[in-house]
C-alpha positions in Angstrom: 24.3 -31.0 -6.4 22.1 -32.5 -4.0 18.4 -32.1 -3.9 16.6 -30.9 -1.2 13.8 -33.0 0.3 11.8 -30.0 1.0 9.6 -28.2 -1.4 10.8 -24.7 -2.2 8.2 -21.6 -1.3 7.4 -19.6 -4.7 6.5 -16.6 -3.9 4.0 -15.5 -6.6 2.3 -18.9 -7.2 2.1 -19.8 -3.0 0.8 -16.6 -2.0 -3.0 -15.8 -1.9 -4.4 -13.5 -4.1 -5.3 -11.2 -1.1 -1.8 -11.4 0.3 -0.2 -10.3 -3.5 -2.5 -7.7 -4.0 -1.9 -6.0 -0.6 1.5 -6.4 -1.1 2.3 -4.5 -4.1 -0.7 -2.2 -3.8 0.4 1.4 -3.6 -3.1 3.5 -3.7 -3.1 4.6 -0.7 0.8 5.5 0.0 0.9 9.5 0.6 1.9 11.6 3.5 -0.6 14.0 3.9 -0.6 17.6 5.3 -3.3 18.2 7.6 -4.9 15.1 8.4 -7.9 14.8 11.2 -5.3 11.9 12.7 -1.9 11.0 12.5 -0.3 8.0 14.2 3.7 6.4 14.1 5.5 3.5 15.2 9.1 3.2 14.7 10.2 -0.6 15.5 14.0 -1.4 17.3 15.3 -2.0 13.4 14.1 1.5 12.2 11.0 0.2 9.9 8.3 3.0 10.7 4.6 3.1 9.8 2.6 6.1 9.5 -1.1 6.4 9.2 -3.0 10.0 7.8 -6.9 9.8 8.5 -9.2 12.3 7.4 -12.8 11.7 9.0 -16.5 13.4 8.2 -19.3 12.7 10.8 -17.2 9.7 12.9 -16.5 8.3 10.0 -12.6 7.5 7.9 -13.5 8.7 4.4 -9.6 8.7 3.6 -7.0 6.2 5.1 -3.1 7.0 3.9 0.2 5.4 5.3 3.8 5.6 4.7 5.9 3.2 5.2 9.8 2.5 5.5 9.6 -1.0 6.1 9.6 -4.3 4.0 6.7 -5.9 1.8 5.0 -7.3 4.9 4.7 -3.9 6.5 3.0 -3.0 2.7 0.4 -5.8 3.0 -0.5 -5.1 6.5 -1.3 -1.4 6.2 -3.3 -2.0 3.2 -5.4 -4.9 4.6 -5.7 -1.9 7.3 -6.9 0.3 5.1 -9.4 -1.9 3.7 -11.1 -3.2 6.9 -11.3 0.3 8.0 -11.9 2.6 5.3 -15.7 4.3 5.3 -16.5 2.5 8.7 -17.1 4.3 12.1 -14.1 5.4 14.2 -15.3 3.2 16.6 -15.8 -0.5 13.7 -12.0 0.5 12.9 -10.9 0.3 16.9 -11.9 -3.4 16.6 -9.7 -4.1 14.0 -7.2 -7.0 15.1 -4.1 -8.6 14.2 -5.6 -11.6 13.7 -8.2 -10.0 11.3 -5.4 -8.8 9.3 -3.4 -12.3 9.2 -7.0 -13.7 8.0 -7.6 -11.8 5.4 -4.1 -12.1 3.7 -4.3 -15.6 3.9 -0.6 -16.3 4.1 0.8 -13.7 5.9 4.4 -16.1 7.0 3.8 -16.7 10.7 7.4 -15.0 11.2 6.0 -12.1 9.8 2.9 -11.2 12.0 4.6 -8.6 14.2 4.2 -6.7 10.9 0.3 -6.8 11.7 1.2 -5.8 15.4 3.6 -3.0 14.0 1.0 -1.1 11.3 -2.3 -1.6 13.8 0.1 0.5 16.5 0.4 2.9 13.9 -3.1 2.9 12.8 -4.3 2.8 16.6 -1.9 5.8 17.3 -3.8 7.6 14.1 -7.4 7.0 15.8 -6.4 8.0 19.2 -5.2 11.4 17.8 -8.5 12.3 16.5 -10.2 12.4 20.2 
């Protein structure tokens, strides 16, 4: 058996605490009813991402997503939810994929069209509400 000259990635220990926790978070994963806005995106490979937003006074007091789609997808509509829950309609349009790679830390470059993927979702959710 040889030994490989590069280190191997472990996943628990490698990861930042941000990344882990919006990862395997599952607060906020519910389909709701009769949301104030609802928004999808289906990728090529069938992953889908659905957002439920229920606003008072221009504001998201409750962000909820569904998700078929891998861990990635998980971490990225959380980080969503946390940037935009309780701010104006109008804070949570500035969210960017870029803010949602920052704040997991170690979101694997190859991964980032998950950020691109849930903030289509999310997007499609805020433009149903005008």
């Amino acid at each position: 058996m040889t030994k490989s000259t590069e280190e191997s990635f472990d996943f628990w220990n490698d990861h930042s605490l941000e990344f882990l926790e919006m990862a395997m978070k599952r607060d906020y994963q519910e389909s709701v009813q009769a949301p104030d806005g609802y928004g999808k995106n289906v990728r090529d490979c069938g992953d889908a991402v659905e957002f439920y937003l229920m606003t008072k006074k221009e504001e998201l007091i409750s962000i909820s997503y569904d998700i078929k789609g891998c861990l990635f997808s998980h971490a990225c509509a959380n980080t969503i939810i946390k940037l935009a829950l309780n701010t104006s309609i109008e804070q949570a349009r500035g969210i960017r994929p870029e803010d949602i790679v920052n704040f997991l830390k170690t979101l694997p470059a190859k991964e980032s069209h998950c950020a691109d993927h849930a903030l289509e979702a999310f997007g499609r959710a805020l433009d149903s509400l005008a």
